[in-house]
C-alpha positions in Angstrom: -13.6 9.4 -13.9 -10.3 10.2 -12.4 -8.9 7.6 -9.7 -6.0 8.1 -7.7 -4.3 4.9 -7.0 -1.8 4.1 -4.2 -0.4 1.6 -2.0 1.6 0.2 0.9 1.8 3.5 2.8 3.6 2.2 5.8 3.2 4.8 8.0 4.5 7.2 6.1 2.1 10.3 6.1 4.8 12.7 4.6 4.8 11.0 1.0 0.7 10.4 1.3 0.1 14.0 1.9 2.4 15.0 -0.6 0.1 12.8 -3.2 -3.0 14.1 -1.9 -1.8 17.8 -2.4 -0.7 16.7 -6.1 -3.6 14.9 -7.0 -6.9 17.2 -5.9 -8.7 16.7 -8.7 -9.2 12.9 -7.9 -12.6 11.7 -8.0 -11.8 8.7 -6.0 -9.1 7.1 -4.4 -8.2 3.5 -3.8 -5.3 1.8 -1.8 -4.1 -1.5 -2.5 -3.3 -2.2 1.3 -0.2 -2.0 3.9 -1.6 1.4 5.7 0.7 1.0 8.9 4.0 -1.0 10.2 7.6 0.1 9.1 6.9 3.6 9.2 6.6 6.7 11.4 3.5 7.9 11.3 0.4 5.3 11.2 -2.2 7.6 13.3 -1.8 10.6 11.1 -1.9 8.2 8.0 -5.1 6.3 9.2 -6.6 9.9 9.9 -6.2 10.6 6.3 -7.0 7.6 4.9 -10.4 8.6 6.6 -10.7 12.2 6.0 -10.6 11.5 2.0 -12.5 8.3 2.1 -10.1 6.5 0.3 -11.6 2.9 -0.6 -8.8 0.4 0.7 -8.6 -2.9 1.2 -6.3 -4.7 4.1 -3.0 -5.6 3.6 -0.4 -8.4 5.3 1.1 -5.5 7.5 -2.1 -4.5 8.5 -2.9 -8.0 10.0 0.2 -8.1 11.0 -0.5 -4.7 13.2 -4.0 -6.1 14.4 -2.0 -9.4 15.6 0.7 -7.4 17.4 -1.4 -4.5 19.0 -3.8 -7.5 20.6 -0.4 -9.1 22.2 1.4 -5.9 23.4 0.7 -6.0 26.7 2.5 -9.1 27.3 5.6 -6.8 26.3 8.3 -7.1 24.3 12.5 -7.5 24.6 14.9 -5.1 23.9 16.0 -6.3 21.0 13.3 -7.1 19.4 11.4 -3.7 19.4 10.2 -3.4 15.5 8.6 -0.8 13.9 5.6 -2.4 14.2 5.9 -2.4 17.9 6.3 1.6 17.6 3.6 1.7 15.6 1.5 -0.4 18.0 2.1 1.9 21.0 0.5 5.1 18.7 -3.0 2.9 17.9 -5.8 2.6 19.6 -8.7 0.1 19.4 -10.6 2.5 17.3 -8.0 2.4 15.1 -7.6 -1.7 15.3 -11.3 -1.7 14.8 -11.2 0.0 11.8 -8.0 -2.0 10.1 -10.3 -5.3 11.1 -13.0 -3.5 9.4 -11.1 -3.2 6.2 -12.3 -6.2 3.3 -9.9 -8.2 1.6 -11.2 -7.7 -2.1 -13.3 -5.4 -3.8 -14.8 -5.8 -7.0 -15.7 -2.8 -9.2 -17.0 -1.8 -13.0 -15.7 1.2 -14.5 -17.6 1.7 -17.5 -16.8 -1.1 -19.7 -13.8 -2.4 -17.0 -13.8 -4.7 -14.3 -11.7 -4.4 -11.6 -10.4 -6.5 -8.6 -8.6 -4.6 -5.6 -6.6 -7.0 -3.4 -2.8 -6.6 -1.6 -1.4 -9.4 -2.9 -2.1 -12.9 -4.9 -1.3 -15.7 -2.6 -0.7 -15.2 1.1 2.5 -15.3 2.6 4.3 -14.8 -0.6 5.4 -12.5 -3.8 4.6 -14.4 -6.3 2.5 -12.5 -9.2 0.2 -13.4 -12.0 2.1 -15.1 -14.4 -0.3 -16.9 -16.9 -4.1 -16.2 -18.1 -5.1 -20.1 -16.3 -4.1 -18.1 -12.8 -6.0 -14.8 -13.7 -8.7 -16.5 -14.8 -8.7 -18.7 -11.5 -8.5 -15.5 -9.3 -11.0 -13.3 -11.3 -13.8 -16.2 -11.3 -13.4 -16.5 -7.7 -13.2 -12.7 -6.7 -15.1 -10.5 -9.4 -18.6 -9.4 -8.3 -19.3 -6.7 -10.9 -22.0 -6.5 -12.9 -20.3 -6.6 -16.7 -21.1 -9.4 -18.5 -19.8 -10.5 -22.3 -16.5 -9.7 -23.5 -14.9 -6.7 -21.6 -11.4 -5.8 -20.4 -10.5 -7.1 -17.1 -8.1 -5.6 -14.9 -6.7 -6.5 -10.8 -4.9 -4.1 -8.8 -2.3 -5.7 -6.8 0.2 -3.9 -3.9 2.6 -6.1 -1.9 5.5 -6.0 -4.0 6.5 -2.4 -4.1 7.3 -2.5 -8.0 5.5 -0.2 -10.2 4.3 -2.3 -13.3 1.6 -3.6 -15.8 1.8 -7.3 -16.5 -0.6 -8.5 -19.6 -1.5 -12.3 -19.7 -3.7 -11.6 -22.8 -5.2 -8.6 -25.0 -7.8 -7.5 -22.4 -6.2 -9.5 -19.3 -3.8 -7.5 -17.1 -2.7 -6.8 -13.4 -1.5 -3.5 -12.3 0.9 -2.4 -9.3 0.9 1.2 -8.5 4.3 0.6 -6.3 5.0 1.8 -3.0 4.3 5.8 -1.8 7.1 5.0 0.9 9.6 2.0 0.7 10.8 0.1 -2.7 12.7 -3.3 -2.4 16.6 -3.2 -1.8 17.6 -3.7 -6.1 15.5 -0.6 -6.9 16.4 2.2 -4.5 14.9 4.5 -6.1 13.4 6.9 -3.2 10.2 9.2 -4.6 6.8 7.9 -4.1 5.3 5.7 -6.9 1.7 5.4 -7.4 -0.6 5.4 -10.5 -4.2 7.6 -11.9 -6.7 5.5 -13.6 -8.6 8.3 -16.2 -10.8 7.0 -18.7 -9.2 3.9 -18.8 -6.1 5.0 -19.2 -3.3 3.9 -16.7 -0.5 6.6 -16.4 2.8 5.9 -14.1 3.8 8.6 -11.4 6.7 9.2 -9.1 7.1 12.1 -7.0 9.8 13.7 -4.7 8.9 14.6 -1.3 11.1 16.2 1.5 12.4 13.4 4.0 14.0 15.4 6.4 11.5 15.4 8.9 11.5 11.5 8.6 15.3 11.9 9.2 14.9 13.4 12.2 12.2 10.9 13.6 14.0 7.7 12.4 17.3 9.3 14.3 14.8 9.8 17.8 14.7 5.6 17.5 18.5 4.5 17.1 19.3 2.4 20.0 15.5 1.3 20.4 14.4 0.1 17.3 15.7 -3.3 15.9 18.7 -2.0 14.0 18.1 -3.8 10.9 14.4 -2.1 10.3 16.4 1.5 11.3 19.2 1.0 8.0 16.1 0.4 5.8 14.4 3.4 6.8 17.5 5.5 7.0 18.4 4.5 3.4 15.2 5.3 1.7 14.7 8.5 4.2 18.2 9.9 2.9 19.1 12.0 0.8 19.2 10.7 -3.2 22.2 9.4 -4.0 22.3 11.4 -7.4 
């Protein structure tokens, strides 16, 4: 079994379709949450989050779209038109339906693995699993596999953009796939990160995609878009500083 692992698209439908031409020979994929918000492109991403039933779960940006698609209509200020607010005007309620659709955790076996799926640990925060009391805690609350006995026993986590494997004991760990858009401002590193699970093995992978459509659609919004969400996106949309 060959899984194709992603997370917190954002919008960004370049750097997903640029995955999903490198990885064909997936035979499932799963996304750690964040679909839409601070991006360009959430319809096109939704679309193909459907058309290659990828198994997601929802992330804080996603509620955060739900909450600010429902309140639209009472309209925003000037200056403070997010991305989200973009992102908003492009959605319909088919496409709000299906983010509310979306479950918070899954819980899946992979031969002799367990597995949780969920965006982040604690809500409204970026704290991470630090000691095997807290994994145990989350897993005993969350798992609904069927493995029983000893047997490895792994979560997925998105929310922090950082690629990573943590281990809290021999067959305890958490894994972060990293962002396939946006990574935090002390890592500007600018290819997509995301990870394939085969046979239980984890293997870390970044790829380069072309930005200068992005560039161009980022450059449509200056004046519009709250200034501060424009630099982020016109720093990790640029061209590599190397």
């Amino acid at each position: 079994m060959k899984i194709l692992l992603i997370s917190d698209i954002h919008s960004n439908a370049v750097s997903l379709r640029k995955i999903l031409e490198n990885e064909k020979d997936v035979d499932k994929i799963l996304c750690a949450g964040d679909h839409v918000d601070y991006g360009l492109y959430p319809k096109e991403v939704l679309e193909l989050v459907k058309a290659y039933n990828i198994i997601s779960v929802r992330g804080n940006h996603d509620d955060h779209m739900i909450k600010i698609w429902e309140q639209i209509e009472q309209g925003v200020k000037q200056d403070e038109f997010k991305w989200v607010h973009h992102n908003a005007d492009l959605l319909n309620k088919e496409d709000i339906d299906y983010l509310k659709a979306l479950p918070k955790t899954i819980s899946f076996d992979l031969g002799n693995i367990g597995y949780i799926l969920q965006h982040q640990w604690k809500e409204n925060s970026y704290e991470t699993i630090q000691s095997e009391y807290h994994f145990d805690q989350f897993w005993n609350e969350h798992y609904t596999g069927e493995l029983q006995g000893n047997f490895e026993k792994r979560i997925i986590f998105g929310h922090t953009h950082r690629q990573g494997i943590h281990y809290v004991a021999k067959d305890k760990l958490w894994l972060n796939p990293g962002s396939i858009s946006y990574r935090r401002p002390d890592d500007p590193t600018k290819e997509a990160h995301y990870m394939i699970l085969e046979d239980g093995d984890i293997q870390f992978k970044q790829v380069p995609y072309e930005k200068a459509e992005l560039m161009r659609e980022v450059n449509k919004w200056q004046g519009i878009i709250k200034q501060k969400e424009i630099d982020v996106a016109l720093f990790f949309f640029g061209e590599d500083e190397s």
